[in-house]
C-alpha positions in Angstrom: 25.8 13.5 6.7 26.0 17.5 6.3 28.9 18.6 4.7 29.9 21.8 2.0 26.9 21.8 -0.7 27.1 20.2 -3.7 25.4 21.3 -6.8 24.5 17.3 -8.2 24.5 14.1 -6.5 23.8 10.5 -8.1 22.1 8.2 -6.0 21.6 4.5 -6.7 18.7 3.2 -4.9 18.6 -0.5 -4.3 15.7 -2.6 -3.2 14.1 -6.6 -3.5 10.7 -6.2 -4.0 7.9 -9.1 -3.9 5.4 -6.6 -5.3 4.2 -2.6 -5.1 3.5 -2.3 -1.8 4.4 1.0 0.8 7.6 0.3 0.9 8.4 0.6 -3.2 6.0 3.2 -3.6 7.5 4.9 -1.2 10.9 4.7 -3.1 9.4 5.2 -6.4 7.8 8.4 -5.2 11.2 9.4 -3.8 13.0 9.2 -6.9 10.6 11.1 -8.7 10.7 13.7 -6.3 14.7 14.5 -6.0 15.7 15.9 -9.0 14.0 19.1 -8.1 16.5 19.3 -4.9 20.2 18.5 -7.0 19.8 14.5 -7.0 19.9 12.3 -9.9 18.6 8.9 -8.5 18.6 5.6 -10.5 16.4 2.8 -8.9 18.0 -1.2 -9.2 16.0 -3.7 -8.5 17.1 -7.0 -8.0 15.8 -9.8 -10.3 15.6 -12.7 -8.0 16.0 -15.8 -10.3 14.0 -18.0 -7.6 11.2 -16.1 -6.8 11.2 -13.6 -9.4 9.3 -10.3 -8.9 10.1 -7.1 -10.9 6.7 -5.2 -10.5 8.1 -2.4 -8.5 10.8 -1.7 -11.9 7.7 -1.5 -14.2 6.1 0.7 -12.2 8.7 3.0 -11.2 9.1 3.0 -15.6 5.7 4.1 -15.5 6.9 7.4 -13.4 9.4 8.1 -15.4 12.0 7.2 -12.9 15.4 5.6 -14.2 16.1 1.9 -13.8 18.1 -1.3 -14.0 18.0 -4.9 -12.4 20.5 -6.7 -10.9 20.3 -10.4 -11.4 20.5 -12.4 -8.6 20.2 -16.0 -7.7 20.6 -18.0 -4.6 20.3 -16.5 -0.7 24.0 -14.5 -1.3 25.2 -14.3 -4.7 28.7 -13.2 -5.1 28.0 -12.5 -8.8 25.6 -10.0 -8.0 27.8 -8.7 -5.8 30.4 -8.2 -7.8 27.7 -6.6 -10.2 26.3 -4.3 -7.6 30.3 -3.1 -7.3 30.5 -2.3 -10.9 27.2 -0.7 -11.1 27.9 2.1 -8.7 30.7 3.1 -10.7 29.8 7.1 -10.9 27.9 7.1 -8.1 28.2 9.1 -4.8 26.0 7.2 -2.8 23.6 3.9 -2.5 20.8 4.3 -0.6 19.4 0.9 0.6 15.7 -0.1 1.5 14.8 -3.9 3.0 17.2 -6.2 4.5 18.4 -7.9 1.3 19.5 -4.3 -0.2 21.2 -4.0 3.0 23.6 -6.7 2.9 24.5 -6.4 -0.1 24.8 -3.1 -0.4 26.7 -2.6 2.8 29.0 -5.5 1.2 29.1 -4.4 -2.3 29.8 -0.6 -1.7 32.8 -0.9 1.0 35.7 1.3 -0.4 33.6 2.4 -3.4 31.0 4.7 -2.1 29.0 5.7 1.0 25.8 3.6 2.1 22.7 4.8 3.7 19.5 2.5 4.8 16.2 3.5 5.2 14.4 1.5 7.5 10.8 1.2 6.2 9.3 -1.2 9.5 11.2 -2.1 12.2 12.0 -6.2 12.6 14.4 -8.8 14.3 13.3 -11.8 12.2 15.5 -14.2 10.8 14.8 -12.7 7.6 16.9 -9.7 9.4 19.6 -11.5 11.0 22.5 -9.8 9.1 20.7 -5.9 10.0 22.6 -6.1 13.5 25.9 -6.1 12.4 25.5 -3.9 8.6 23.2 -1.1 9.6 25.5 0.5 12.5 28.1 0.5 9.7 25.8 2.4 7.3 26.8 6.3 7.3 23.6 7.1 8.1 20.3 4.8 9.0 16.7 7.0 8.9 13.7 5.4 9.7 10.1 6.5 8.9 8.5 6.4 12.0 9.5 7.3 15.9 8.8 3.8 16.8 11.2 2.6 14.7 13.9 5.5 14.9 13.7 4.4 18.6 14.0 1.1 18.2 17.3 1.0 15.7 18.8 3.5 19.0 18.0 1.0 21.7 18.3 -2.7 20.0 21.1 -2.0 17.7 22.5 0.9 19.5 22.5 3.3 16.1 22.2 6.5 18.2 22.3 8.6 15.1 19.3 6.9 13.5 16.7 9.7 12.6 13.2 9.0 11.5 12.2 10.9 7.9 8.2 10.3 7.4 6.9 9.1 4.3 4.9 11.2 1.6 2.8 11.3 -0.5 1.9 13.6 -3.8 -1.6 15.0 -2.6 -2.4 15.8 -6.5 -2.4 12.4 -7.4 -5.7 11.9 -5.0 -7.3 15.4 -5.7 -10.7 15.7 -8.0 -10.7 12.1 -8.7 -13.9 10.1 -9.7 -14.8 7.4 -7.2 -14.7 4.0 -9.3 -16.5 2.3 -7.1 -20.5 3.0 -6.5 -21.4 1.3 -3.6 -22.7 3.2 -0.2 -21.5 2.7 2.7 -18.0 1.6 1.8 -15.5 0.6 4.2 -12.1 -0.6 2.6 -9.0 -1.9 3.8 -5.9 -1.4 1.2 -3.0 -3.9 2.2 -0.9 -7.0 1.5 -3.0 -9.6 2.7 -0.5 -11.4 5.7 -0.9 -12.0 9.5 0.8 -8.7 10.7 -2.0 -6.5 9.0 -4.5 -8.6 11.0 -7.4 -8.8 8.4 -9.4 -11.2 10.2 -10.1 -8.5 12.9 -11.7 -6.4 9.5 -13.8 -9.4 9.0 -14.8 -9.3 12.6 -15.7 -5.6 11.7 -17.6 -6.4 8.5 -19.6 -9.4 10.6 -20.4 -6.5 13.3 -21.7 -4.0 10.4 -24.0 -6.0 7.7 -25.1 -3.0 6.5 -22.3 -1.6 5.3 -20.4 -3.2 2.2 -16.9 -3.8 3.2 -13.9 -4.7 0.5 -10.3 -5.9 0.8 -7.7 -4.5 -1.6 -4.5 -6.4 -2.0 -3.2 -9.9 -2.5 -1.3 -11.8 -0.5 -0.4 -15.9 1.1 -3.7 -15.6 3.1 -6.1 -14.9 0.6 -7.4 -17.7 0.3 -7.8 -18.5 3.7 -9.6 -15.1 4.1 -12.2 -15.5 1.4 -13.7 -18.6 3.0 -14.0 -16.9 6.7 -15.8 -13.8 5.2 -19.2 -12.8 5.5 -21.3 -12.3 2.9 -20.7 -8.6 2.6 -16.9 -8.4 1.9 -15.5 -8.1 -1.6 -11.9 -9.0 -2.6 -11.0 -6.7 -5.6 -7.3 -7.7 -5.3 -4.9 -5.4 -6.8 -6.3 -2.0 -8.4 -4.2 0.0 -11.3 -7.4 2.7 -9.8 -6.1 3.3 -6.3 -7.3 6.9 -6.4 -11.0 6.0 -7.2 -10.7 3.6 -4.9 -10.0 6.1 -2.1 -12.7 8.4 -3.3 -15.6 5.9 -3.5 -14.6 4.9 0.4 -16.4 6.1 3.8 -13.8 4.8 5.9 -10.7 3.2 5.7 -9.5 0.7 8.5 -5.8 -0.6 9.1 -6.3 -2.7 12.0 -2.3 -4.0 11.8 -0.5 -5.2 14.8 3.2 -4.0 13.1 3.6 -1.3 11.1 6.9 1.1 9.8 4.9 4.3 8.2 1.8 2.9 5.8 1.4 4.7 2.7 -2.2 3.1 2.6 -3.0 5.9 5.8 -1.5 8.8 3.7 -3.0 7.8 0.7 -6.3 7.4 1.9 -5.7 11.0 4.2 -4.9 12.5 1.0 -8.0 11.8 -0.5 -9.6 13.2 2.5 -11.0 9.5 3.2 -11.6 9.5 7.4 -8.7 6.7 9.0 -9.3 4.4 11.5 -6.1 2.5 12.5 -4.2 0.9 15.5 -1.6 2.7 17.6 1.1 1.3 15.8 4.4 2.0 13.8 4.1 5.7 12.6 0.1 5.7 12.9 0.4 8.1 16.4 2.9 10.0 14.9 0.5 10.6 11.8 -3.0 11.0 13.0 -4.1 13.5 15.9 -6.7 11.0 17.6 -10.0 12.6 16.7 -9.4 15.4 14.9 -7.3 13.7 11.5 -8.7 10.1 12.1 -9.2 8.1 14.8 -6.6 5.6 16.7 -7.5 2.3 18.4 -5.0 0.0 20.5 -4.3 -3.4 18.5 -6.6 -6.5 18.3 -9.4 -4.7 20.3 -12.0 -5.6 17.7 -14.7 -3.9 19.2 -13.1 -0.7 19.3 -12.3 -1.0 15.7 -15.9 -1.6 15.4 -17.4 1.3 17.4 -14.6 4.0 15.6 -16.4 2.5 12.3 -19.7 3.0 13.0 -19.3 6.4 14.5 -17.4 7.8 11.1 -20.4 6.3 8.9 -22.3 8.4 11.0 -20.9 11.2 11.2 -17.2 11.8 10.3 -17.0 15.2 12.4 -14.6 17.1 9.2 -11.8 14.2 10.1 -11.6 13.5 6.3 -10.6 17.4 5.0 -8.6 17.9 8.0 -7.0 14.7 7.4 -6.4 16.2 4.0 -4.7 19.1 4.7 -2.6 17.5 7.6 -1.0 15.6 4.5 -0.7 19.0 2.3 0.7 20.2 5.1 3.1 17.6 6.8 3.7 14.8 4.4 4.4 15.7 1.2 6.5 13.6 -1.2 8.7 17.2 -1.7 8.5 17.7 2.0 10.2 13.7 2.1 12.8 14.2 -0.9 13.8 17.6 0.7 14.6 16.1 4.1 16.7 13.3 2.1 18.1 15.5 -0.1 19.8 17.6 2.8 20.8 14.2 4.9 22.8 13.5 1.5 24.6 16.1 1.9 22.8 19.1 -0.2 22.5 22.5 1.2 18.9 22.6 -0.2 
């Protein structure tokens, strides 16, 4: 979307959350980041009168980032629609995240401004049976890993789709205070569902009674989870502390089978906590196997286990150069620059 430079653009940013996971920090940390590159973003979040979840809009407050909510009710509301339409009024672009802020973007904005998607994990469920048809309309679809990049190119035929990584601001994990005291930790830091495959950390946990291993997140399988653990998992649920939670870990594990670009990984990289994850989503196009963390295939629990113990051990510098590979490569200035010029900025 390169054109002549522009000194300001205003970006509405549009996303249905069910609470703050990668994907809304993501956009959260976006939005914070763009003013310094000529954009003036304003986050809407819908307000989904049957299952209503506005977390993402009090925390984005909390940053200082600009927002409103778009009431919505039903599986396609015309009113909010309609409302959508109005609200870009002095806009020059919407920039969409999640299939929901797709469709109605894509339909709300026709005629009124330009409409870009970001596609945060890759996914042909029926959840994302209108994505086929909107996103190759979109004037521009990035994704935020190869995997999916790739994917949008060969199942929806969106040749153009380019793949912006995630980022992170390294500050916000940098001299903090662990607020946990337990040794050795292991953590895992995710919404608790089948794709992110917890019961394989479990399986870890059983393989490694020494170690104290916790769970961070909620989610439908919680439940479920807390019965099958062994005695030396903890569930802390969600943490307003995410920083001291890094720094009081040893290792963190993401043993997901699906994945778009995990802010978990570069949150916990940041911190200069040593990874082990699965080759999945963005994880190979983040870590260097060995030297910035260490990469497993999927569902091979014993590999998961053996990567574990051999960071407890000894983590062999992965955790500082896992650190610097983030200073380095995955900034959240580094992201909002890249976004900032695909809008159309000279920056």
């Amino acid at each position: 979307m390169g054109g002549p430079r522009v000194e300001r653009v205003k970006v509405l940013h549009l996303i249905s959350s069910s609470g703050v996971y990668g994907a809304e920090k993501m956009v959260v940390g976006l939005c914070e980041a763009l003013p310094q590159f000529g954009v003036e973003p304003v986050l809407e979040v819908f307000d989904n009168r049957h299952a209503r979840n506005v977390d993402v809009a009090d925390y984005a407050l909390s940053r200082g980032v600009q927002v409103r909510l778009l009431p919505c009710g039903g599986r396609f509301d015309l009113a909010a629609v309609r409302q959508l339409r109005r609200d870009l009024t002095g806009f020059d672009l919407l920039h969409v995240h999640g299939y929901k802020a797709n469709l109605y973007g894509y339909v709300a904005s026709r005629r009124k401004a330009p409409v870009v998607a970001t596609n945060h994990r890759f996914d042909t469920g029926p959840q994302n049976r209108f994505d086929r048809f909107v996103l190759p309309r979109m004037n521009a679809v990035f994704a935020v890993s190869d995997e999916a990049r790739d994917s949008l190119r060969d199942v929806y035929g969106i040749k153009a789709a380019m793949t912006i990584p995630n980022g992170v601001d390294p500050r916000d994990f940098t001299g903090v205070a662990p607020s946990l005291n337990v040794f050795p930790l292991v953590g895992m830091v995710a919404r608790l569902a089948p794709e992110k495959a917890p019961h394989d950390f479990l399986a870890v946990a059983a393989a490694i009674p020494e170690a104290t291993f916790v769970i961070v997140g909620d989610g439908p399988m919680r439940a479920e989870l807390e019965a099958a653990a062994p005695t030396n998992v903890q569930f802390l649920g969600f943490r307003e502390d995410m920083p001291g939670v890094y720094a009081s870990l040893d290792v963190l594990v993401q043993p997901s089978l699906r994945e778009g670009m995990p802010m978990t990984l570069l949150e916990a990289m940041a911190s200069g906590v040593p990874v082990v994850a699965t080759r999945v989503g963005a994880a190979a196009d983040v870590i260097d196997n060995g030297r910035t963390g260490m990469l497993v295939p999927p569902s091979d629990v014993p590999a998961l286990t053996a990567a574990v113990q051999s960071l407890l051990r000894d983590d062999h510098g992965i955790g500082q150069a896992a650190r610097q590979e983030v200073e380095r490569r995955f900034t959240v200035d580094v992201m909002a620059r890249r976004y900032a010029e695909e809008y159309g900025l000279g920056v």
